[in-house]
VEXDO-83527 format. One record per residue: residue number from 1; y negated, x negated, z negated of N, C-alpha, C in turn. Coordinates in steps of 0.1 Angstrom, whole numbers, plus 5000, padded with zeros to 4 digits. Layout:
BEGIN
(r NUM (Y X Z) (Y X Z) (Y X Z))
...
//
This chain:
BEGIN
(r 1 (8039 0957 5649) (8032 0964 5638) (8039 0961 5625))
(r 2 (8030 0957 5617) (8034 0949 5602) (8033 0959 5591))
(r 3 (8039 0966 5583) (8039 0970 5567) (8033 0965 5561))
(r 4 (8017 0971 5561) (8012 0960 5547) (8011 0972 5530))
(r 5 (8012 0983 5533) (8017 0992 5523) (8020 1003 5524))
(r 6 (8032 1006 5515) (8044 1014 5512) (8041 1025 5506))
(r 7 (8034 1043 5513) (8028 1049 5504) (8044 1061 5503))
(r 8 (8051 1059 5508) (8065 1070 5504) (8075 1063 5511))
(r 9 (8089 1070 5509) (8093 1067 5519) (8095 1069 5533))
(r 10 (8084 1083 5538) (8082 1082 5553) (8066 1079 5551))
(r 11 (8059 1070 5549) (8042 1072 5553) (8041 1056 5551))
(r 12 (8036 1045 5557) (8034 1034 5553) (8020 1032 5561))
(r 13 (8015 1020 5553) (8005 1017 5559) (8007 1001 5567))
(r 14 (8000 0999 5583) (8004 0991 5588) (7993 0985 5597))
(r 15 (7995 0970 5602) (7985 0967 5611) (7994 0957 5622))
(r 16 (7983 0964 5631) (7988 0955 5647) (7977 0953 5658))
(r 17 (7975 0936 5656) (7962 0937 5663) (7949 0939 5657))
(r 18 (7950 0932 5643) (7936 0935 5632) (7932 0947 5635))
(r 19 (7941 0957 5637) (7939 0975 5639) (7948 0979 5624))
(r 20 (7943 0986 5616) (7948 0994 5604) (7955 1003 5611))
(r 21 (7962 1013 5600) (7970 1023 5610) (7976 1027 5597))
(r 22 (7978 1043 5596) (7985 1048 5586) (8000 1054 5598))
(r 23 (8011 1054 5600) (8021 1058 5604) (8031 1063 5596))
(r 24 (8034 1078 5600) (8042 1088 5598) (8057 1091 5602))
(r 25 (8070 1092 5599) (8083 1094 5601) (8092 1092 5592))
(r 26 (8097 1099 5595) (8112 1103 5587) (8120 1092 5578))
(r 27 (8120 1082 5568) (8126 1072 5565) (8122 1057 5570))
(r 28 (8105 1063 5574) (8104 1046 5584) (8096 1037 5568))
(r 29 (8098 1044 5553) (8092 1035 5546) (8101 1030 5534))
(r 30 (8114 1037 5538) (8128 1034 5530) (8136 1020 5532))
(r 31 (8134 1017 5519) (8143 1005 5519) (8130 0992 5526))
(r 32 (8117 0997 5530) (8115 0988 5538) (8105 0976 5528))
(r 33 (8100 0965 5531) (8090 0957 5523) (8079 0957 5528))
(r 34 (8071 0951 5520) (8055 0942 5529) (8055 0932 5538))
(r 35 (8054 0931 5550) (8056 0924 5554) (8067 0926 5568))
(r 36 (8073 0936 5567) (8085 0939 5577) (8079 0944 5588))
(r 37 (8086 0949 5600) (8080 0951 5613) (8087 0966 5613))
(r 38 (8074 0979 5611) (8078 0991 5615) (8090 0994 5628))
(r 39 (8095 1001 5621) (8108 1006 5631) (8102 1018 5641))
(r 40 (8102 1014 5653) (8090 1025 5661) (8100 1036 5663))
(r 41 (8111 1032 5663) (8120 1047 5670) (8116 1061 5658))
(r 42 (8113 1057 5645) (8111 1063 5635) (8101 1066 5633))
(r 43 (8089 1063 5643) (8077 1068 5644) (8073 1081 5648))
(r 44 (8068 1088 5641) (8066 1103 5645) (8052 1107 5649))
(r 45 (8038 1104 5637) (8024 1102 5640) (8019 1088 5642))
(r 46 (8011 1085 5644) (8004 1076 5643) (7987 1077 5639))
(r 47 (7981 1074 5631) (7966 1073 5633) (7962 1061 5628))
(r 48 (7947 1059 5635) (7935 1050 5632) (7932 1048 5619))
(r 49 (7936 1036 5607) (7926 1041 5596) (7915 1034 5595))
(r 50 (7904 1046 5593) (7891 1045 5596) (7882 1034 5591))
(r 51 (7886 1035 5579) (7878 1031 5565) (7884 1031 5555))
(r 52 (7875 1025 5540) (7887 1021 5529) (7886 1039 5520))
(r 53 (7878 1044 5522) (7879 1057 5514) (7888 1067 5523))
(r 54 (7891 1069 5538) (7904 1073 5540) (7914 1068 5537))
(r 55 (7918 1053 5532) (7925 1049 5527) (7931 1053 5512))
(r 56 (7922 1052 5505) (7924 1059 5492) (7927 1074 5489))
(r 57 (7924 1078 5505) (7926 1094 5502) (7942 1093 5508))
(r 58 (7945 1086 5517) (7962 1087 5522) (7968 1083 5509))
(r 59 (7965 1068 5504) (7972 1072 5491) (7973 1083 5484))
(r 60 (7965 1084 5473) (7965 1097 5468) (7976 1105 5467))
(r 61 (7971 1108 5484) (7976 1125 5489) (7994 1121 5488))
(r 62 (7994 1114 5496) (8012 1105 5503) (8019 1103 5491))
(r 63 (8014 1101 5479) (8022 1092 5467) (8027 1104 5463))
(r 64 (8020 1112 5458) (8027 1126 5451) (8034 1131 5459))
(r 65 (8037 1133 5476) (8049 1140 5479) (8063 1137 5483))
(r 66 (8071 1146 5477) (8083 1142 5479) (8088 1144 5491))
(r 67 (8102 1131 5496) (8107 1134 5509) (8108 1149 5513))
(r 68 (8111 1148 5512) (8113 1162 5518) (8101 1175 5521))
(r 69 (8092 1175 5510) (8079 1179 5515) (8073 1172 5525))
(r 70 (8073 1158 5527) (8072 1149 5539) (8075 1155 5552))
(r 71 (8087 1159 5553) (8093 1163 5564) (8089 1176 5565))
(r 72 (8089 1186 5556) (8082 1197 5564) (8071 1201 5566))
(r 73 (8060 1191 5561) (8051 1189 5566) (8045 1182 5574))
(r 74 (8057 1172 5582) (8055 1167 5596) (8064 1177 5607))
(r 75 (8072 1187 5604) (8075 1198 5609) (8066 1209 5615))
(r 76 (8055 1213 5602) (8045 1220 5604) (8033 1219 5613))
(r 77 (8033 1203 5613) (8021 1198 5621) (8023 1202 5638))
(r 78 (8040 1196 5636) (8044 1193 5653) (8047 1208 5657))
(r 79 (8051 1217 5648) (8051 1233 5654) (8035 1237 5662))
(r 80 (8026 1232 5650) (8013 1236 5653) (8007 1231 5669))
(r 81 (8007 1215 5669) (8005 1210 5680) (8008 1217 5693))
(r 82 (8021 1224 5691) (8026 1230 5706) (8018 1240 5707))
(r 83 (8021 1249 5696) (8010 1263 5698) (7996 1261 5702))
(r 84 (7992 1254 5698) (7973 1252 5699) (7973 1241 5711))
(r 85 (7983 1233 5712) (7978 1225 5727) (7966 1213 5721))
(r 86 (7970 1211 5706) (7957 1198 5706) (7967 1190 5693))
(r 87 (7953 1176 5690) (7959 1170 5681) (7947 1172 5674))
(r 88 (7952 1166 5662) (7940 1166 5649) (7939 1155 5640))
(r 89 (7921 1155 5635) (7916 1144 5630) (7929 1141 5618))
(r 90 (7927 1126 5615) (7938 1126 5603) (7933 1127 5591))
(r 91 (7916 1133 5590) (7910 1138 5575) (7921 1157 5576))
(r 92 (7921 1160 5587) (7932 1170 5582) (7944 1168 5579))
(r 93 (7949 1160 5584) (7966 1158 5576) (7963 1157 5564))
(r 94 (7952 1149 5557) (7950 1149 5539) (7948 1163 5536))
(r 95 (7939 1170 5541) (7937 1181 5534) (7946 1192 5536))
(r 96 (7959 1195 5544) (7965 1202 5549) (7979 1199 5538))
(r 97 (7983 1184 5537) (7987 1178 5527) (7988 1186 5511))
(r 98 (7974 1182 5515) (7970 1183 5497) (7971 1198 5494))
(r 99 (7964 1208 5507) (7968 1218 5500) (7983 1227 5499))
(r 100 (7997 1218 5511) (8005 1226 5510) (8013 1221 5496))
(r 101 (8011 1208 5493) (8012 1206 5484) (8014 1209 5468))
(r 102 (7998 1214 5464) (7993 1223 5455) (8000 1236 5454))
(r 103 (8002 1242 5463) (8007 1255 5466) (8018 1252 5462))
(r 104 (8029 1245 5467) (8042 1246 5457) (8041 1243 5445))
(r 105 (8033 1239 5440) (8034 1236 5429) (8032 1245 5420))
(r 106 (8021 1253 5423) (8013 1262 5416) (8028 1277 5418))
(r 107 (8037 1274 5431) (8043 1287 5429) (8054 1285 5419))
(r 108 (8060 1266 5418) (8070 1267 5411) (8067 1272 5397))
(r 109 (8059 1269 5390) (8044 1273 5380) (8041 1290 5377))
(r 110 (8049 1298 5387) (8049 1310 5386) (8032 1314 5389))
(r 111 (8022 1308 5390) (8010 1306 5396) (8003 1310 5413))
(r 112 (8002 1323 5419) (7994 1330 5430) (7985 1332 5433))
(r 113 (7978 1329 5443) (7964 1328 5446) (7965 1337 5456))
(r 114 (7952 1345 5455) (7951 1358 5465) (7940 1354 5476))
(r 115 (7941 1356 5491) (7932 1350 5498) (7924 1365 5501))
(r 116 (7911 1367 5499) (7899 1378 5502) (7901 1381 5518))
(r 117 (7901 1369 5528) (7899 1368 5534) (7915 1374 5546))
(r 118 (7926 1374 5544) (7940 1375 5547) (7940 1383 5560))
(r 119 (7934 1393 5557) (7935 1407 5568) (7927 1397 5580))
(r 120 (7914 1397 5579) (7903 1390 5592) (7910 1376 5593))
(r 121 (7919 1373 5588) (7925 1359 5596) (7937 1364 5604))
(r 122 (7940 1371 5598) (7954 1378 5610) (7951 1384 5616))
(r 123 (7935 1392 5618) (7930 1399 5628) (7928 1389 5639))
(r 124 (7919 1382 5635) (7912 1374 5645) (7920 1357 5651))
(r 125 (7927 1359 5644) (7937 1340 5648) (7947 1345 5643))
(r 126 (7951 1352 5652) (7970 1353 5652) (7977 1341 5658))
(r 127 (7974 1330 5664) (7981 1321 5666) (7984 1311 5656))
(r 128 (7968 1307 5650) (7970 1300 5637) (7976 1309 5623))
(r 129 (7974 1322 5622) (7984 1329 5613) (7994 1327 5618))
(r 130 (8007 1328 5631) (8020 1329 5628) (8021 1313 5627))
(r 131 (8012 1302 5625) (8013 1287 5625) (8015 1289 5609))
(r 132 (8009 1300 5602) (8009 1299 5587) (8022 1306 5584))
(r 133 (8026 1315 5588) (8037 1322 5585) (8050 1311 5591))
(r 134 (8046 1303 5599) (8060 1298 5605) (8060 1287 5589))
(r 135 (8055 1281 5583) (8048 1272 5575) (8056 1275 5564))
(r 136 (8050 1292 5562) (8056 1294 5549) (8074 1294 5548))
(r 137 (8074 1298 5561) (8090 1302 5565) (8101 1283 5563))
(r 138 (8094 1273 5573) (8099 1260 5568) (8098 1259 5553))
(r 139 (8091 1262 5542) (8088 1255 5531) (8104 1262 5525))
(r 140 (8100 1277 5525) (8110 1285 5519) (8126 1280 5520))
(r 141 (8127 1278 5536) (8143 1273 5543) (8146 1261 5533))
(r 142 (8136 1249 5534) (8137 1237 5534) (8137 1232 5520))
(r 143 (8127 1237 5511) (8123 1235 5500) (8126 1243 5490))
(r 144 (8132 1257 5494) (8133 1268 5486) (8124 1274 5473))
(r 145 (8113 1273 5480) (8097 1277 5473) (8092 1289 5479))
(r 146 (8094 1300 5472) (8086 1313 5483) (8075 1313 5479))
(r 147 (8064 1313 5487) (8053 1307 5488) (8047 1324 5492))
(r 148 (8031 1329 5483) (8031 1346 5485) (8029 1344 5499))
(r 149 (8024 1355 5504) (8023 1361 5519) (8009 1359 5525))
(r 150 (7996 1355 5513) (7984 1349 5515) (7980 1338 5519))
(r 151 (7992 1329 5510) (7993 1317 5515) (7993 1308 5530))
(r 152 (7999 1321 5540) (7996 1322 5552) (7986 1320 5559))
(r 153 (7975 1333 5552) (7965 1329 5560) (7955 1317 5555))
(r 154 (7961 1315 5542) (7951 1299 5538) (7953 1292 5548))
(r 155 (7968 1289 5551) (7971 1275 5557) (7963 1277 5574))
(r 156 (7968 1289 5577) (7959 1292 5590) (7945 1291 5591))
(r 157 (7938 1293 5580) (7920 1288 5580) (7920 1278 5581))
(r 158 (7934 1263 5574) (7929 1252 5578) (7931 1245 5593))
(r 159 (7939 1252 5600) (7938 1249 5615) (7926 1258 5620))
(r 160 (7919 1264 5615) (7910 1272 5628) (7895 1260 5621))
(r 161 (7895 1255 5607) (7881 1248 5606) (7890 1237 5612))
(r 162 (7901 1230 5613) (7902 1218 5625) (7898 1218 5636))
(r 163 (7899 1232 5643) (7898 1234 5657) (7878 1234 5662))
(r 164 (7874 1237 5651) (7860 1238 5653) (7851 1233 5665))
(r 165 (7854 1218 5664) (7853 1208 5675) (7860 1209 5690))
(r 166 (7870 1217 5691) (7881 1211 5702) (7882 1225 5707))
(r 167 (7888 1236 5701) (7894 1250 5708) (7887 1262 5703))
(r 168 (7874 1264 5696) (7870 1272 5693) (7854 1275 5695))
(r 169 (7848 1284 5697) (7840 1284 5705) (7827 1293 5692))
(r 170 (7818 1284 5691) (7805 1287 5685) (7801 1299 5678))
(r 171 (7804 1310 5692) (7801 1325 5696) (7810 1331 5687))
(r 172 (7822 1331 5688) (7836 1332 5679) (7838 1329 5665))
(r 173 (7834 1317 5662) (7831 1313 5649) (7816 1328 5642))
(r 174 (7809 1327 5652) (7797 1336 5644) (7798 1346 5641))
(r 175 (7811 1356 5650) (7814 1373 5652) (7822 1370 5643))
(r 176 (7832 1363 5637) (7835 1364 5629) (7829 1363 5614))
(r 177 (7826 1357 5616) (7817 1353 5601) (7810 1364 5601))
(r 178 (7800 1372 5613) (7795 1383 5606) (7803 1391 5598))
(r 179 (7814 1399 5608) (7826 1407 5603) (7831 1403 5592))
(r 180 (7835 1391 5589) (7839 1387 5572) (7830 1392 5561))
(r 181 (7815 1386 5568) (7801 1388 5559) (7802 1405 5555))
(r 182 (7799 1412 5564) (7797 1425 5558) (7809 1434 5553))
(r 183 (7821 1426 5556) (7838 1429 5549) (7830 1426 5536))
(r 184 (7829 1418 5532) (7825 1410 5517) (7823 1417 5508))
(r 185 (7808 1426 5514) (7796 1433 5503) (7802 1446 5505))
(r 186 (7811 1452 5515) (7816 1460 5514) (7824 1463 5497))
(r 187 (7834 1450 5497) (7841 1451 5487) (7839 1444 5472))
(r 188 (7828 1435 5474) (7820 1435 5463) (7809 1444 5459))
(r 189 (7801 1454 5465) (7795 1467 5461) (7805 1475 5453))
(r 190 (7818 1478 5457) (7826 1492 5451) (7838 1481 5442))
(r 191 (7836 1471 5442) (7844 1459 5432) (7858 1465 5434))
(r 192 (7864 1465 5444) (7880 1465 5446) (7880 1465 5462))
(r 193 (7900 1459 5460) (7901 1460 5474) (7902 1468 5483))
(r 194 (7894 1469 5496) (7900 1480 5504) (7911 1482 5506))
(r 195 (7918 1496 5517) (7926 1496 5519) (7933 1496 5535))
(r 196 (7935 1482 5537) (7932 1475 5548) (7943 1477 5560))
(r 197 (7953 1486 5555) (7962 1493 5564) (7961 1504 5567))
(r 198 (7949 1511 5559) (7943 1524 5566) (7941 1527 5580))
(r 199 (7940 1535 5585) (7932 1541 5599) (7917 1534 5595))
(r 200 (7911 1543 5584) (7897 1543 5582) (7895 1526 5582))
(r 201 (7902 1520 5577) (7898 1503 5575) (7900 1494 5587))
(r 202 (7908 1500 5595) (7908 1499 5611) (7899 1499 5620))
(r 203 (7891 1515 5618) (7883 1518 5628) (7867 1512 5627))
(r 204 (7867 1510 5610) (7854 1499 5604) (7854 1487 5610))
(r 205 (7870 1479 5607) (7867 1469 5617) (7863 1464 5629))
(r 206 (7871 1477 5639) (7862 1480 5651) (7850 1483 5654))
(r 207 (7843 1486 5644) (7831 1490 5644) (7824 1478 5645))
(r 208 (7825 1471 5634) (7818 1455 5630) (7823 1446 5639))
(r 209 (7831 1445 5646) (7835 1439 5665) (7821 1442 5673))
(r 210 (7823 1454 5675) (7810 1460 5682) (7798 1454 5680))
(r 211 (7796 1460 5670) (7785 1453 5664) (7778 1437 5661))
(r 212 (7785 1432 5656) (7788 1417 5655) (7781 1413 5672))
(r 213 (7791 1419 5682) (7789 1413 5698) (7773 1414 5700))
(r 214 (7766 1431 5693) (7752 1434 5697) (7746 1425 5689))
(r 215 (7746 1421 5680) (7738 1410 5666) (7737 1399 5675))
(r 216 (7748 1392 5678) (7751 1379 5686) (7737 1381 5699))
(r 217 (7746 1391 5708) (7736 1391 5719) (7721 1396 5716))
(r 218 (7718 1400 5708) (7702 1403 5704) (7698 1415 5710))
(r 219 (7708 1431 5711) (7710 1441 5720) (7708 1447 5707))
(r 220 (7702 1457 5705) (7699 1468 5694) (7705 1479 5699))
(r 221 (7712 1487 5693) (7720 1500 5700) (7711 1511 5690))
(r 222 (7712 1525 5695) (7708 1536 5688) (7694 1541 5690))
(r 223 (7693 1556 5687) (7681 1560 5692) (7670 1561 5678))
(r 224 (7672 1560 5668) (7665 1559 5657) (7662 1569 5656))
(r 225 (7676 1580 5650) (7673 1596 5646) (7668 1594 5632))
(r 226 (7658 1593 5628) (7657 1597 5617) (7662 1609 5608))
(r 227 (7664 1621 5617) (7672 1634 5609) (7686 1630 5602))
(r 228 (7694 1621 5611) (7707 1621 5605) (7705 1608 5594))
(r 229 (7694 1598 5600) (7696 1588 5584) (7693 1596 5575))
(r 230 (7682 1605 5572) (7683 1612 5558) (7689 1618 5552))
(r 231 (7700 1623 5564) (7709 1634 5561) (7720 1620 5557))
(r 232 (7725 1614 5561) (7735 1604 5554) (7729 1598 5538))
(r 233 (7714 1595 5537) (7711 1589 5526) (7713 1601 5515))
(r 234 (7710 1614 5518) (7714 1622 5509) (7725 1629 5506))
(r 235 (7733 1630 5515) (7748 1634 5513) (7757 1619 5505))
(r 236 (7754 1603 5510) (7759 1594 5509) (7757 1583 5502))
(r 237 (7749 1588 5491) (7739 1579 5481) (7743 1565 5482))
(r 238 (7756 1565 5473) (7764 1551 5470) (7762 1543 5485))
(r 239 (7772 1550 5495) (7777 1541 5509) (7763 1537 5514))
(r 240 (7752 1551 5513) (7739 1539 5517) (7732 1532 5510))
(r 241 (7739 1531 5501) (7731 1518 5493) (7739 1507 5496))
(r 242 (7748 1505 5502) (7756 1495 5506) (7752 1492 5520))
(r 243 (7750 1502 5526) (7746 1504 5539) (7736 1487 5542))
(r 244 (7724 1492 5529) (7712 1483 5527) (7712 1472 5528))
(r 245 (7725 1472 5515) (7728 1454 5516) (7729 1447 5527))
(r 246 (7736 1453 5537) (7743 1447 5548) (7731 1444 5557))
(r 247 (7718 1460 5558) (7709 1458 5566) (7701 1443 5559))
(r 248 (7700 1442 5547) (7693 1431 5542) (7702 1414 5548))
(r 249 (7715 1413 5547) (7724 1404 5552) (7721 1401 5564))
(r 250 (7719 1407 5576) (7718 1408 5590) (7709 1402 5593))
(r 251 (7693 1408 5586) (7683 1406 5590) (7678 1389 5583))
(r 252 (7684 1388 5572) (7679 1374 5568) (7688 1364 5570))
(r 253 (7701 1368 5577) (7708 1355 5581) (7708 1358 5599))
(r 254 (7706 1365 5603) (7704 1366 5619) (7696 1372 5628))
(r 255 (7681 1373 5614) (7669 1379 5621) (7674 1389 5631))
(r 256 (7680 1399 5628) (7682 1412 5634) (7679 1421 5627))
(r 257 (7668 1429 5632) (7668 1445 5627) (7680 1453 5630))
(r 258 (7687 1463 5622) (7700 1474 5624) (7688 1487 5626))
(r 259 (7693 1493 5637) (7688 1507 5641) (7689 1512 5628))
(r 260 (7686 1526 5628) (7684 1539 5620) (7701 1543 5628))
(r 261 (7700 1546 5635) (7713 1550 5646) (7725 1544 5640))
(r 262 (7724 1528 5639) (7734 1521 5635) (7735 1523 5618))
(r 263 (7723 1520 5609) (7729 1528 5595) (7731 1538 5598))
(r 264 (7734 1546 5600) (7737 1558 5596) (7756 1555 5605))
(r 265 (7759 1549 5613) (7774 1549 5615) (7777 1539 5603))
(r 266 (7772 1532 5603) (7780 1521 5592) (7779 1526 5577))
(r 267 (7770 1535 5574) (7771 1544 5558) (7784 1551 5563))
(r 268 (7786 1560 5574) (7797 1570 5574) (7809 1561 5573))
(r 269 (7809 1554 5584) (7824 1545 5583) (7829 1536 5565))
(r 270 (7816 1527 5561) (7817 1530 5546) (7824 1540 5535))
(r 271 (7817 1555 5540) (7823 1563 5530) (7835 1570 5533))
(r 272 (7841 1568 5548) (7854 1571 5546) (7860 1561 5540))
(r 273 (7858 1550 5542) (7865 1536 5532) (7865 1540 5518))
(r 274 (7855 1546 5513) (7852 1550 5500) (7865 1560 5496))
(r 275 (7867 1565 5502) (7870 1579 5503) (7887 1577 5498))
(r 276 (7893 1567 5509) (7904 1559 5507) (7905 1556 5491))
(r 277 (7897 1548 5489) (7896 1539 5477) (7899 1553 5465))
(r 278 (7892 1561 5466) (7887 1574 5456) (7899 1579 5457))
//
């Protein structure tokens, strides 16, 4: 395997066997030329390069980071691989790259980005969250960048859309997404964040678990009291107008009608969230 270019000093690009190859390790692009014979013991990744626009994207991404971000972001990878039991396309190393990348940057910059999403990723992928918290923890040791605590669950959404294909299952992907979906309008109706270490923001979540499972399976729960929806629409103006939204969300992204039975638990669980908030 031949060096035909030098994108850091651990990332080179190489061929063997009119096979392209971008190759990954510790020092394997130090000191070296075009033309030299990769040092395998210093081989850490290997991948296929595809095409000339993954090409352009490994440059790119590889040029701007420094050794040492190199390494703990081939630290990060190989922590992850154990936990999850797979490998990954190498359009994720770029983008996983690029964004742990940005992120230091933006923190040395005194610069924070808040993830909406933080809570329902450490609910639901706690494996790929402590993959984000182990992440943030290397950067910190290694790099001495404290990186916020959201950051976490960014890096963990980018292992669960890697997994899409390989470890993650359709049905899972969708229960979630409902639960995010009606998290959403929850907190864009009353425009602030919930309070997501509550009881009450607990037991909502369990609720939209539930629910989510009946949506999926095409099971309608509740007996359609009409007495108690009126009595919630009039005690609960605001939460059932929120209520609405969600019944509108449901029905036009997963052609499901919501019982009368079901608004009327999902206004109440709302307005204790409200209630929090207030």
């Amino acid at each position: 395997m031949q060096i035909e270019k030098i994108l850091n000093n651990n990332v080179v690009q190489a061929i063997d066997n009119d096979v392209e190859y971008i190759v990954m390790g510790k020092g394997l692009g130090f000191q070296k030329k075009v033309g030299e014979t990769v040092d395998k013991e210093k081989i850490e990744k290997t991948f296929v390069l595809e095409n000339p626009e993954t090409e352009a994207e490994w440059t790119r991404v590889y040029v701007d980071l420094s050794d040492d971000e190199m390494q703990v972001f081939l630290n990060i990878i190989t922590f992850a691989e154990a936990v999850l039991q797979t490998k990954f396309e190498p359009s994720f190393f770029i983008a996983l790259a690029d964004h742990l990348h940005y992120a230091i940057e933006r923190s040395r910059e005194g610069i924070s980005l808040q993830n909406p999403l933080a809570w329902e990723i450490r609910k639901f992928y706690p494996r790929e969250y402590e993959i984000g918290k182990q992440a943030l923890r290397l950067i910190a040791n290694d790099l001495e960048v404290e990186l916020a605590d959201d950051e976490s669950a960014s890096v963990a959404l980018h292992f669960v859309n890697a997994q899409k294909d390989t470890g993650l299952h359709e049905k899972d992907r969708q229960l979630t997404q409902i639960v995010v979906g009606i998290s959403e309008i929850v907190r864009l109706h009353f425009g602030c964040d919930l309070e997501e270490e509550s009881f009450s923001y607990n037991r909502f979540i369990t609720h939209l678990q539930y629910l989510a499972q009946r949506i999926v399976s095409g099971v309608s729960g509740g007996k359609n009291d009409a007495f108690l929806y009126e009595q919630v629409k009039v005690n609960y103006p605001e939460s059932f107008i929120c209520t609405q939204k969600i019944v509108t969300y449901i029905k036009s992204s997963y052609a499901f009608e919501l019982s009368l039975d079901e608004q009327v638990y999902l206004t109440i669980h709302i307005q204790r969230l409200r209630d929090n908030i207030d």
